[in-house]
C-alpha positions in Angstrom: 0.0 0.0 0.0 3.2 2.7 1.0 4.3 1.6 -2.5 1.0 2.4 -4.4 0.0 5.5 -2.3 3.7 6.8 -3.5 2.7 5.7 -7.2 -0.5 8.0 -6.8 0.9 10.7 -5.5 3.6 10.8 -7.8 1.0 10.3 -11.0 -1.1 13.3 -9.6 2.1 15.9 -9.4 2.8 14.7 -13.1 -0.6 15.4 -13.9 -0.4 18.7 -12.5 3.1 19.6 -13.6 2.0 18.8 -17.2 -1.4 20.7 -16.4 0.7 23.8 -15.3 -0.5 26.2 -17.9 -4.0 25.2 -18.4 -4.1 25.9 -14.4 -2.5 29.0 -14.7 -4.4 30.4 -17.6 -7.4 29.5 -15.6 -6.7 31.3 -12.3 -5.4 34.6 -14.5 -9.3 34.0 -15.8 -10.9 33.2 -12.3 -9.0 36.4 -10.8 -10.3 38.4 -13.8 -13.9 37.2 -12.6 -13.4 37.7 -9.2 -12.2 41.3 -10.0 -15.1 41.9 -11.9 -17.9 40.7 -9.8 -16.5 41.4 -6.1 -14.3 43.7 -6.3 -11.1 41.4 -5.3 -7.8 43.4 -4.6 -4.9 42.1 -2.7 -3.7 43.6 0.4 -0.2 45.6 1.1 1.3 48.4 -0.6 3.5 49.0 -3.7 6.7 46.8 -3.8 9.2 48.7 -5.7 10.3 52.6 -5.8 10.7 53.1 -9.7 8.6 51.7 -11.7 8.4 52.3 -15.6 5.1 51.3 -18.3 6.9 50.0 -21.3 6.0 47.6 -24.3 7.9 48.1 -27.6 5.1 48.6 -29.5 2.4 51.2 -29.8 -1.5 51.9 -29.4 -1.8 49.4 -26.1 -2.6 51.7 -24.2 0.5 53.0 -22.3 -0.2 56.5 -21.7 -4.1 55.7 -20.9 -2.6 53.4 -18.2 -0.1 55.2 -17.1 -2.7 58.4 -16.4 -4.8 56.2 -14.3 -2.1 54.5 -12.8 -0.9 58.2 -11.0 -3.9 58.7 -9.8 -4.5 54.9 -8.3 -0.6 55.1 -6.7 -1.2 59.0 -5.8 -4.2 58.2 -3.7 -1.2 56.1 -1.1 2.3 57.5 -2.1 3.7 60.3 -3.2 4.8 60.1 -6.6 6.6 61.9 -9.5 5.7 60.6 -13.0 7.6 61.4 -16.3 6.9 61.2 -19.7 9.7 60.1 -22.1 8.0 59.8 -25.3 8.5 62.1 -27.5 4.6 61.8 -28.6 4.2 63.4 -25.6 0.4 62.0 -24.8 0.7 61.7 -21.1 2.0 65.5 -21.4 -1.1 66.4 -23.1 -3.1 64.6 -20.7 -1.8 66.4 -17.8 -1.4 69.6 -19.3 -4.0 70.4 -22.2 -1.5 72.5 -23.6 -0.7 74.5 -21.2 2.2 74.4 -18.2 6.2 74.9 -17.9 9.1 75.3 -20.0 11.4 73.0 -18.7 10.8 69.2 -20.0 12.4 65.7 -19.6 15.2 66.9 -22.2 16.0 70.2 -20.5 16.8 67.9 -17.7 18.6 65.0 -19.6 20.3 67.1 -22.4 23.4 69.2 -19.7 23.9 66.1 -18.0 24.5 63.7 -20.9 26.0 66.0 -23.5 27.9 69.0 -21.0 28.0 72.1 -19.8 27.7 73.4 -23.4 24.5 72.7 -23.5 23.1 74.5 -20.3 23.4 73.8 -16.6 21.9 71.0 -14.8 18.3 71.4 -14.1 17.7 71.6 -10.4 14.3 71.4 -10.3 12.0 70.4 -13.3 8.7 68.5 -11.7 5.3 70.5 -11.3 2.2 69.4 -9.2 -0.4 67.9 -11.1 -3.5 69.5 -9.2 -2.2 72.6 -10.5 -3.5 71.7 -14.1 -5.5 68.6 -13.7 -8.0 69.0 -10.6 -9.3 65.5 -10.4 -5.6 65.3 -8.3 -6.6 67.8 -6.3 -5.8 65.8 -3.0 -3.0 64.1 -4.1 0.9 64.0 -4.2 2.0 63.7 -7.6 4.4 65.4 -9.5 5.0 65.0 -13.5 8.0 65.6 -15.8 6.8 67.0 -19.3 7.8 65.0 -22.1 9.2 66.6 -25.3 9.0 66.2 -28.9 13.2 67.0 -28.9 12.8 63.1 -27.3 12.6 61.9 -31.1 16.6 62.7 -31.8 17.9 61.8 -28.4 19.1 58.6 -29.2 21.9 59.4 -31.8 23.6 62.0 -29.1 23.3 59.3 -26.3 25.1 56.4 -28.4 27.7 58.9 -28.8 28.3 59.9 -26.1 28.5 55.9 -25.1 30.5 55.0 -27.3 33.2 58.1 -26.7 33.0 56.8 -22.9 34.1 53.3 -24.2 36.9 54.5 -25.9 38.9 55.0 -23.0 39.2 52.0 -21.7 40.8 53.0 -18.4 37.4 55.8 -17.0 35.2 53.6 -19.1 33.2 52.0 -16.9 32.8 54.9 -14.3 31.2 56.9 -17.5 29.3 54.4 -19.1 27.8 53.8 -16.1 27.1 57.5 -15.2 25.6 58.1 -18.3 23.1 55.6 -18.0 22.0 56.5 -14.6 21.6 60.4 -15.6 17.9 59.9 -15.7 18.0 57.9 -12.5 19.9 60.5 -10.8 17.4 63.4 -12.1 14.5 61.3 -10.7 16.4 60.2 -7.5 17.2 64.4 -7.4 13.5 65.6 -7.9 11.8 63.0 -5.6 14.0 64.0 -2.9 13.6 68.1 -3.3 9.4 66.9 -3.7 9.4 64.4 -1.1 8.1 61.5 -3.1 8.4 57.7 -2.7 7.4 56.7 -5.6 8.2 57.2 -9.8 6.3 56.0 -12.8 7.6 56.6 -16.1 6.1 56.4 -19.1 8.4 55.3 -22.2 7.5 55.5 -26.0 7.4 52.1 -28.3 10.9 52.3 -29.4 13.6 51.1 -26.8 16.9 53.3 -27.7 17.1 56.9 -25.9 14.6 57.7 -23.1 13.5 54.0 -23.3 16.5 52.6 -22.3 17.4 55.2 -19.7 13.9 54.4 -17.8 14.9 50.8 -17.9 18.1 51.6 -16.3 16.5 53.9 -13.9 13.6 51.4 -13.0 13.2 48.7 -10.2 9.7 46.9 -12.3 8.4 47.2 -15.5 4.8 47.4 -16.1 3.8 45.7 -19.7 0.8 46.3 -21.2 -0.1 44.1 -24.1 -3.0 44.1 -26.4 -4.5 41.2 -27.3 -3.3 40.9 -30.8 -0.5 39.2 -32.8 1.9 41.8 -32.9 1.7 43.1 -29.2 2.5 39.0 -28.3 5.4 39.4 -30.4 6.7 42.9 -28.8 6.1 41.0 -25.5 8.3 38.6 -26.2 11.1 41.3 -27.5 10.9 43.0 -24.8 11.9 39.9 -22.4 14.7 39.1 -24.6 15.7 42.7 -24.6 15.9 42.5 -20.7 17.7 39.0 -20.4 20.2 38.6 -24.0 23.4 39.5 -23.2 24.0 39.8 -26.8 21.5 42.4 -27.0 21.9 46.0 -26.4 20.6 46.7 -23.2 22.1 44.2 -21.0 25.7 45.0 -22.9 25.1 48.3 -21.9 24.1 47.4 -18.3 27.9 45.1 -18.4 30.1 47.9 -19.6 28.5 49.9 -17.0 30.1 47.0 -14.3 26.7 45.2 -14.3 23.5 47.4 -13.5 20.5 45.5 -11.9 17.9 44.3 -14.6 14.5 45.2 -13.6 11.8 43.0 -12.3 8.3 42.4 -14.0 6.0 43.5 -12.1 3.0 43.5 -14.1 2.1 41.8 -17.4 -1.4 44.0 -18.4 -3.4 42.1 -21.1 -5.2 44.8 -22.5 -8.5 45.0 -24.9 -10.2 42.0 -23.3 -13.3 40.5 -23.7 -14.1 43.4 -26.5 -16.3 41.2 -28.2 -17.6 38.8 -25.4 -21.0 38.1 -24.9 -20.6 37.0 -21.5 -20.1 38.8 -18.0 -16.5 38.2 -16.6 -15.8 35.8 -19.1 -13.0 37.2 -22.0 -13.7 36.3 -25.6 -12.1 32.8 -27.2 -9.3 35.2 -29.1 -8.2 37.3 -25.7 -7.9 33.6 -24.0 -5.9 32.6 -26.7 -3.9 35.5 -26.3 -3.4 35.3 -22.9 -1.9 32.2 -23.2 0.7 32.7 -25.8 1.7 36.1 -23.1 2.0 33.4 -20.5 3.9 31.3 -22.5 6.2 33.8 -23.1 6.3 34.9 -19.5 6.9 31.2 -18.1 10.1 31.1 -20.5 11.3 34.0 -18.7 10.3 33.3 -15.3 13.6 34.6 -14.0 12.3 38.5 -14.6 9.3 37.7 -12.2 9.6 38.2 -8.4 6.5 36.0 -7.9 7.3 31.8 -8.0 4.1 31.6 -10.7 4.2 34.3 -13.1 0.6 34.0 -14.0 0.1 35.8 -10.5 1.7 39.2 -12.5 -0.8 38.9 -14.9 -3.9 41.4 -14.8 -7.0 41.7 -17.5 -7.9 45.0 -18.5 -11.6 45.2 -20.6 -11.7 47.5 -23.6 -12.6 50.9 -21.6 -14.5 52.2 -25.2 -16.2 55.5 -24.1 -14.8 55.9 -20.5 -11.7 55.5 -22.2 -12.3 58.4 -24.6 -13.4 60.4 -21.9 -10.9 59.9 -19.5 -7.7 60.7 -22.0 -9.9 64.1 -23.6 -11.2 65.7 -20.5 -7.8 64.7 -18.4 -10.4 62.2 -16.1 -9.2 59.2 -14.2 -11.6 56.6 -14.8 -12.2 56.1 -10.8 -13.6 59.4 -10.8 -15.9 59.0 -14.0 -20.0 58.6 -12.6 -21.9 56.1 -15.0 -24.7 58.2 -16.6 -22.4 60.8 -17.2 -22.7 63.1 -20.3 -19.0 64.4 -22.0 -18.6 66.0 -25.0 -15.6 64.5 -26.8 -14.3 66.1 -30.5 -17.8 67.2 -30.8 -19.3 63.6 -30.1 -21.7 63.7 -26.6 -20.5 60.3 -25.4 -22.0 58.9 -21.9 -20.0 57.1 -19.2 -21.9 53.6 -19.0 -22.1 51.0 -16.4 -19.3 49.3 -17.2 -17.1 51.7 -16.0 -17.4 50.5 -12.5 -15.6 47.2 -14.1 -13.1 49.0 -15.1 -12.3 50.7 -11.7 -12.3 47.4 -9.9 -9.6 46.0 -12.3 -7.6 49.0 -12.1 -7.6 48.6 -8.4 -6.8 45.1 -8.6 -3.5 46.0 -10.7 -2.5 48.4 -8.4 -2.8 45.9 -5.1 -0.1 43.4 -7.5 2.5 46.0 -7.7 
């Protein structure tokens, strides 16, 4: 009996083990539902200082997120966000077109290039309640973006590759280099008193990309559910981890900087065209497999021992959406019923919306 009880048990744990990513797929899904329909968060507070939205590929959603992200980490920690894409959509958000001078690239610009090009900036940051009053009560701070972002990349490698021409300071530079934005952050959290940074990078990794990954402790990757956000997931891991790719070669001539941690993968899009409540469409569940394919194969960027646990469903936010990136409105503080007028188009806040502000809660309580 010892002999077939140890048979059994050993059978059920291959079982499993083979069964490990239908199970997983199918607590991302019974989280989702649980999100949905009772409001399910998890308890403690945010896990890493830095943290940067980045996915190298556009329209899923980064600035949208990382707009209602402020105002969910805001409501607990002070925070400074920056913008470093040169599209400069979270600027717009914040700002409507109005606010300072001094950008991300006034900042970045003296301290990677010299003294030719203007002192350091000592203090670049503005309150966000001062142009956007939904953040009226809250601590956060923001960096404008600017378009000048677009050519940053060609002086940066430069200036790299000067640095690694002398091989004697080369490592001390390289490695100062890449931490300028760090520094600036590290600098303008300390004169603000915040806690916390969010950053939010364009689709292209070189330039203000790669200095947020240095500069970051987690990543935040949203991914649409669609064939080429899979395949810019699975980049952007191999981006983190190939030491024959740029970033961690970089990150070794710099005497080995820290590779950040995932700390959420954000399926975004879901259930768009699902008839059923809590339950995402048959193409966002194939999706969401392939990302946690992907994520399994690098488990190594993942603090949690499952990665499926980083994973968080996001529903297409259609007119709450719209509303929230035109009229500069987190989506926690959109009413359903509500009436906005959009680009001329009277668009109402619907029911759904209070879907959407459990799952952004939810993602929030995982970082």
């Amino acid at each position: 009996m010892p002999f077939l009880g140890a048979l059994r048990l050993h059978k059920a744990r291959t079982t499993q083990k083979q069964r490990g990513p239908e199970m997983s797929v199918e607590k991302i899904l019974n989280n989702y539902s649980r999100v949905i329909t009772k409001g399910y968060v998890k308890t403690g507070g945010l896990k890493y200082n830095n943290y940067v939205v980045s996915n190298l590929r556009g329209g899923v959603g980064k600035s949208t997120l990382s707009f209602n992200l402020s105002f969910e980490m805001s409501k607990n920690d002070s925070l400074l966000v920056a913008d470093l894409c040169p599209q400069c959509n979270l600027t717009e958000v914040y700002l409507r077109g109005s606010g300072p001078k001094l950008t991300v690239y006034d900042a970045l610009r003296p301290r990677l290039l010299g003294p030719a090009f203007g002192e350091p900036v000592k203090e670049v940051s503005v309150r966000v309640s001062k142009y956007c009053d939904s953040f009226l009560n809250h601590e956060c701070y923001f960096i404008p973006g600017d378009p000048e972002m677009f050519a940053f990349p060609s002086p940066m490698y430069q200036q790299l590759q000067l640095a690694s021409a002398s091989p004697s300071r080369s490592e001390g530079v390289v490695r100062k280099l890449l931490l300028s934005l760090k520094d600036i952050l590290d600098n303008e959290m300390k004169i603000k008193d915040c806690n916390k940074s969010l950053l939010d990078t364009s689709p292209f990794y070189s330039g203000g990309t790669h200095l947020s990954w240095c500069a970051a402790d987690a990543l935040i990757v949203p991914v649409r559910v669609d064939e080429h956000s899979i395949e810019s997931l699975g980049l952007t891991f191999r981006m983190l981890t190939d030491t024959s790719n740029d970033f961690v070669s970089w990150n070794e001539r710099a005497g080995g900087l820290p590779i950040p941690k995932i700390a959420a993968v954000v399926m975004t899009m879901v259930g768009s065209k699902s008839q059923k409540k809590a339950t995402p469409d048959a193409a966002s569940c194939m999706y969401i497999n392939r990302a946690l394919e992907i994520a399994e194969k690098y488990s190594s960027l993942f603090d949690y021992e499952d990665p499926s646990d980083a994973f968080v469903l996001l529903d297409d936010f259609l007119s709450s959406g719209r509303i929230s990136g035109a009229k500069s409105i987190p989506i926690s503080e959109l009413n359903s019923g509500q009436f906005h007028t959009v680009q001329g188009s009277r668009l109402q806040v619907n029911s759904s919306v209070e879907r959407y502000k459990n799952q952004l809660r939810y993602l929030v309580s995982i970082l």
